[in-house]
C-alpha positions in Angstrom: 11.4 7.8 11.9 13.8 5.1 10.6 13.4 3.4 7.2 11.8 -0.4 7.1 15.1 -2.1 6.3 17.0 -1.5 9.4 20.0 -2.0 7.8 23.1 -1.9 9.8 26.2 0.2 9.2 29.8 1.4 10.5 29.5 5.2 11.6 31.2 7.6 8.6 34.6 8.4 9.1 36.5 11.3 7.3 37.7 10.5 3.8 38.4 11.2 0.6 35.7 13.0 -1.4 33.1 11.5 0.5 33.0 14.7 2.6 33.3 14.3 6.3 31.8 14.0 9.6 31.6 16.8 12.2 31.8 16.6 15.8 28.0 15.7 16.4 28.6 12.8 13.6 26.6 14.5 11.0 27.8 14.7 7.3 29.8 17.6 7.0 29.5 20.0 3.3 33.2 20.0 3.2 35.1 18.8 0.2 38.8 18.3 -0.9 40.2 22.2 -0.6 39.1 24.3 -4.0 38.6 27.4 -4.4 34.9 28.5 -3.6 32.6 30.2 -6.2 31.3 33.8 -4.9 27.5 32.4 -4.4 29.1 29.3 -2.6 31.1 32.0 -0.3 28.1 33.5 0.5 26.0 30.4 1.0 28.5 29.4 3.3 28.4 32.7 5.0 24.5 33.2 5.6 24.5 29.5 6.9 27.4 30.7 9.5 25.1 34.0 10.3 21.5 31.7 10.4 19.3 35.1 10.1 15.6 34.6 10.5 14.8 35.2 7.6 17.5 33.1 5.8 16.2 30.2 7.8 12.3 31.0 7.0 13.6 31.1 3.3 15.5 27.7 3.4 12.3 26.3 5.4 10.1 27.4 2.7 12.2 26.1 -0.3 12.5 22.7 1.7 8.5 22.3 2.2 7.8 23.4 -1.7 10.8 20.4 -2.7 8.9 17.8 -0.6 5.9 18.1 -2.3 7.8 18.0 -5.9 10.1 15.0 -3.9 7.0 13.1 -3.5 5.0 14.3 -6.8 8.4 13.2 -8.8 10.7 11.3 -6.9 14.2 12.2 -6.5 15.9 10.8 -9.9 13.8 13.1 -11.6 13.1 16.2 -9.6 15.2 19.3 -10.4 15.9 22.7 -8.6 14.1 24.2 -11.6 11.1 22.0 -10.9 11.2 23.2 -6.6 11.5 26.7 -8.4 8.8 26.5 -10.7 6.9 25.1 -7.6 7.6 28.2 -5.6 7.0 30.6 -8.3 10.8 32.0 -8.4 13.8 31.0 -10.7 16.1 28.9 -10.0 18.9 30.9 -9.9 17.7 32.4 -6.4 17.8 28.6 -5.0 21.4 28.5 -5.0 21.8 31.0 -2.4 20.2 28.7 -0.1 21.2 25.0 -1.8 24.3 24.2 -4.1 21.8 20.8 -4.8 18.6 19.1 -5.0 20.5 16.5 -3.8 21.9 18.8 -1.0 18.0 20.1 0.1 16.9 17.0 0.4 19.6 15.4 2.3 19.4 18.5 4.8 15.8 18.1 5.1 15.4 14.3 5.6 18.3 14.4 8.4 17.0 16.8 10.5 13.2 14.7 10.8 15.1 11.7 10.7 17.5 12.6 14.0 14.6 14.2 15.7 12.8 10.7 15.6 16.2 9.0 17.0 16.1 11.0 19.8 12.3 10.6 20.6 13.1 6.9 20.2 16.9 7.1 22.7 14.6 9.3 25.1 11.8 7.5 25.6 14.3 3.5 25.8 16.2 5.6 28.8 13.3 6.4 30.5 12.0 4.8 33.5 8.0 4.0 32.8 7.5 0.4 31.7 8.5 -1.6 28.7 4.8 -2.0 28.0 4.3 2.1 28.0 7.9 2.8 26.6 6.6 1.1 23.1 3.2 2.7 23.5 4.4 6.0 23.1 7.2 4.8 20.9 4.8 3.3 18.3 2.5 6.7 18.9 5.5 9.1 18.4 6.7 7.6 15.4 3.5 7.6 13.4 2.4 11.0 14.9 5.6 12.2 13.1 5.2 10.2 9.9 1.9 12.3 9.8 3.3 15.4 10.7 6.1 15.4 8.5 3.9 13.7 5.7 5.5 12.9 2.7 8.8 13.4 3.8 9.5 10.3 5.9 7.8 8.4 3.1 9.8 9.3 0.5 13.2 8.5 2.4 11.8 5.0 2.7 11.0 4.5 -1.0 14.8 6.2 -1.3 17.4 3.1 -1.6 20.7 4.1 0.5 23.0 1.8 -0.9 22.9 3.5 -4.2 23.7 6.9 -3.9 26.7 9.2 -5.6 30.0 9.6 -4.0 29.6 12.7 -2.8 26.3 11.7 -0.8 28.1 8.4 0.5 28.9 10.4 4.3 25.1 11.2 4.4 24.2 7.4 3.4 26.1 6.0 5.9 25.3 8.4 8.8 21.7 7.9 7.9 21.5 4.0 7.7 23.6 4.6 11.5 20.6 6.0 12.4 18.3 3.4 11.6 20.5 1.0 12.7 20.8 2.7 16.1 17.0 3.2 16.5 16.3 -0.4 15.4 18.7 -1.3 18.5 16.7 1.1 20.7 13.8 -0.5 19.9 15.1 -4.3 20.2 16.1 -3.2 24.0 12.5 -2.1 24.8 11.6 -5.7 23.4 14.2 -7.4 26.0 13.7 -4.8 28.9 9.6 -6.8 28.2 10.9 -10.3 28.2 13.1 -9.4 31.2 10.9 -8.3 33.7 7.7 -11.1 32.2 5.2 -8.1 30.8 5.8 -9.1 27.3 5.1 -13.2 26.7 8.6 -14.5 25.0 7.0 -14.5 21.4 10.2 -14.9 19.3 13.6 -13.1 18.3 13.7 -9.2 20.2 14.9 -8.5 16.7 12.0 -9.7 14.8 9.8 -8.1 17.1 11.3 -5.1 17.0 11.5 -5.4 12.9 7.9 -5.9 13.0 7.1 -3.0 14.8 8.8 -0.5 12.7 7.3 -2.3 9.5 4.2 -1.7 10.6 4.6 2.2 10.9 6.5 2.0 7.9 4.2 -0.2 6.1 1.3 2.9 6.2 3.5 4.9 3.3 1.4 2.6 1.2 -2.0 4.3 2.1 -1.9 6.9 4.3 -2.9 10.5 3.0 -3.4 13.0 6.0 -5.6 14.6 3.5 -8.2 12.0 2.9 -8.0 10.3 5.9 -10.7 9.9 8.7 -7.8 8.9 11.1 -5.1 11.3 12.6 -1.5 9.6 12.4 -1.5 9.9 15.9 -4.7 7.8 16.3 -3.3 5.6 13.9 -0.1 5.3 16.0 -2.6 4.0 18.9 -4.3 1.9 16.9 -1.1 -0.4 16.3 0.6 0.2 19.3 -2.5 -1.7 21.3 -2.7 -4.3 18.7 0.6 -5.2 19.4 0.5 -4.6 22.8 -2.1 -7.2 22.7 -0.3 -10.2 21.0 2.9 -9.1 23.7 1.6 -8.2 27.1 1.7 -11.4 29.6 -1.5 -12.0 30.6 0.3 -12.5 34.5 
C-alpha cells in the first residue's frame, strides 16, 4: 500500500534527535542517551519479551486508535480519546505506547512494509508482466479493504510536515513509496519490453496512474456499505487497465 504521491526520498540515516535506523532500515525508538522513566523501562522490557498477551493487548489498542484515527484525524486524536474508545484510562496505554504519535506510526509501518513486499515479490517473479500487475492491482486493493481505514488515513496524512522526532519514520516511509512506485514502473518496462503492453506513454506515468487509482477509492469506499469486496474491486481496475495496455499482437 503506498501513498498517491510517490514521492521520492534518501533512506534515513542515524542522527541527531531524529532517532535512528536499525539494521532492517526501520525507524528505531532510540533517542539521545537519558535516563528512562520506570513505565518507559518496562515498555521497553515487555517489547524485548513480546508475550502473547502483550502483543494481543498492543493489537487491540492499535485497532480501537484506527477507528478514532479515522473518526478524528491525527492532529486531533488523543491517547485519552483511544482510551475512552476502549473503555480503559489512559494511564494503562502507556505501558504499551509512550504516543499517539508512536501507535500510529507502529501501526501504519507494519501494513505499509507488508504491501512493499507483496509488490518486490510479485516484480521478481517469473509470470508475465501482464499477470504481475493483475495480481499487483488485486493485492493492493484487497489490502486497502482489509486494513480499511488504516491505509486511508496514511494517505490523507502529509509526510513532509511532521515533528522532529517523527522525521526517521517520515523518511523511511516516503522510501517505501518511493521503492514500490519503482517496483511498479519496472512491471510497466518489463510490458513494453517484451511488446504485451502497447507503448502508451512515460513507465512512470503509468505506473503513477495505477497506484492513483487504488488510491483514489479512499474517497468512497466503505467495506461496510459496499456491494463490492476490495478484492473485486482490485479486479475490476486491474482489467480496465489491462485493457487500455495489453497489445492486441
Amino acid at each position: 500500500m503506498i501513498a498517491a504521491d510517490g514521492a521520492a526520498v534518501a533512506r534515513p540515516e542515524p542522527s541527531g534527535n531524529a532517532g535512528t535506523v536499525d539494521q532492517q532500515g526501520s525507524p528505531s525508538k532510540a533517542r539521545p542517551m537519558k535516563k528512562q522513566s520506570g513505565i518507559s523501562r518496562r515498555r521497553t522490557a515487555a517489547k524485548v519479551d513480546a508475550s502473547s498477551n502483550y502483543q494481543t493487548r498492543r493489537d487491540e489498542i492499535a485497532q480501537a486508535a484506527v477507528r478514532v484515527f479515522n473518526r478524528m484525524g491525527l492532529e486531533r486524536a488523543s491517547l485519552k480519546s483511544v482510551a475512552d474508545e476502549l473503555g480503559t484510562d489512559r494511564a494503562s496505554l502507556y505501558y504499551y505506547f509512550s504516543s499517539k504519535e508512536e501507535l500510529f506510526d507502529d501501526v501504519v509501518r507494519s501494513v505499509v512494509e507488508k504491501n512493499y513486499d507483496l509488490v518486490r515479490r510479485i516484480e521478481a517473479s517469473k509470470v508475465s508482466p501482464r499477470r504481475k500487475l493483475r495480481e499487483l492491482i488485486t493485492g493492493l486493493m484487497t489490502s486497502y479493504g482489509e486494513h480499511y481505514p488504516l491505509l486511508y488515513i496514511y494517505i490523507r496524512e502529509n509526510l513532509s510536515h511532521v515533528t522532529d522526532e517523527r522525521s526517521a519514520w517520515s523518511k523511511y516511509m516516503r522510501d517505501l513509496n518511493r521503492k514500490t512506485s519503482d517496483l511498479v514502473i519496472a512491471i510497466v518496462e518489463q510490458g513494453y519490453a517484451d511488446g504485451s503492453f502497447r507503448k502508451v506513454g512515460s513507465p512512470k506515468v503509468v505506473a503513477y496512474g495505477v497506484l492513483g487509482i487504488v488510491g483514489w477509492t479512499n474517497r468512497w469506499f466503505r467495506p461496510e456499505s459496499s456491494d463490492v469486496s476490495a478484492e473485486e474491486i482490485g479486479k475490476i481496475y486491474a482489467e480496465m487497465i489491462l485493457s487500455g495496455l495489453e497489445s492486441p499482437y
